[in-house]
N, C-alpha and C positions, 0 to 999 in steps of 0.2 A: 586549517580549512575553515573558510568563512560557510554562514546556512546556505548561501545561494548553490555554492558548489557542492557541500554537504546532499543538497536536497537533490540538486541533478544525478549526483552517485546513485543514490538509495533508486529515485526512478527508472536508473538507468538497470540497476538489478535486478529491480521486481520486473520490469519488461524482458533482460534476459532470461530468467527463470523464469516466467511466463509462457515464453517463446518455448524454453526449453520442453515445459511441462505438455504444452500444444503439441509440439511437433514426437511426443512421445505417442500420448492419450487419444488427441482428438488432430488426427494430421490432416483432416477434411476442412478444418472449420480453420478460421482466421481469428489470431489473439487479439484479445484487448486492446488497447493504446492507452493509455497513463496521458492525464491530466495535471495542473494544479490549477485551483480556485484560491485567491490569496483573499482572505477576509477581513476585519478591524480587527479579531484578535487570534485565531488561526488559520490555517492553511490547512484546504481541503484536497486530496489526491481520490480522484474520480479515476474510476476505469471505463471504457467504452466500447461495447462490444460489436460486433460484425462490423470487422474494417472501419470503425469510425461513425457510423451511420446508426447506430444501434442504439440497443438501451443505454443508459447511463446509470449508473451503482458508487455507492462512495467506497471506497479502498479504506483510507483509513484519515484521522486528521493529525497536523502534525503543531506544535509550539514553538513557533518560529524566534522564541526567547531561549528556550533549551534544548530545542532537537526533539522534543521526549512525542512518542510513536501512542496514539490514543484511539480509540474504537468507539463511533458513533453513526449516526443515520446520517440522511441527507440536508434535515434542518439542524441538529446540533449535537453535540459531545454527549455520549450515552454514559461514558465511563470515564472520568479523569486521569486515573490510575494512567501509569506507562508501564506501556507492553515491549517497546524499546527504545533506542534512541538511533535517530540517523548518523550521529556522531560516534558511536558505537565501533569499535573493531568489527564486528558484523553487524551491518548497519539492518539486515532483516531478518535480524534476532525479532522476535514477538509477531512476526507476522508467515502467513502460509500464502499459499497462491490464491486464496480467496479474500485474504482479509486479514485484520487483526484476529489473534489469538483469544482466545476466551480464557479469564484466568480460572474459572471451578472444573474444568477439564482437560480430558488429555485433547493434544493438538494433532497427535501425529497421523491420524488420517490423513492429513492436509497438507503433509508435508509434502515436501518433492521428494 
């Protein structure tokens, strides 16, 4: 599996289990929609809330050289480290429905 297809999987996931988590939690309101911003040296995955129209939040960024899954703001990489990889058997290993994982704590509030 080449990044491109790689990186449409992993989007394609976080949007189903997004969807999933929606339509458990908050079946009123309308999920997110998944972005990518392709930059000179990573790729950003934005999430979008109300139908499209809404805030914009970065998900997480990704290394379009290795797959490797990283947590930062919206101007740049907070933390190098990888939290997982798209490439990955479970490509959203390191991440929750909000965002990357935090590595000095537990995650599993967050989980689905």
């Amino acid at each position: 599996m080449n990044y491109t297809e790689a990186l449409a999987n992993f989007i394609q996931l976080v949007t189903e289990r997004t969807q999933r988590h929606f339509a458990k939690n908050f079946d009123l309101l309308i999920p997110p929609k998944y972005e990518v911003i392709h930059n000179r040296k990573y790729d950003k995955v934005i999430s979008i809330s109300d139908g499209g129209h809404g805030q914009r939040s970065v998900y997480c960024w990704i290394d379009p050289k290795t797959g490797d899954i990283m947590k930062g703001s919206w101007k740049a990489i907070e933390d190098k480290r990888s939290r997982g990889n798209i490439f990955n058997a479970d490509p959203l290993e390191g991440t929750n429905i909000y965002g990357v994982d935090y590595l000095n704590m537990s995650n599993e509030a967050y989980k689905e």
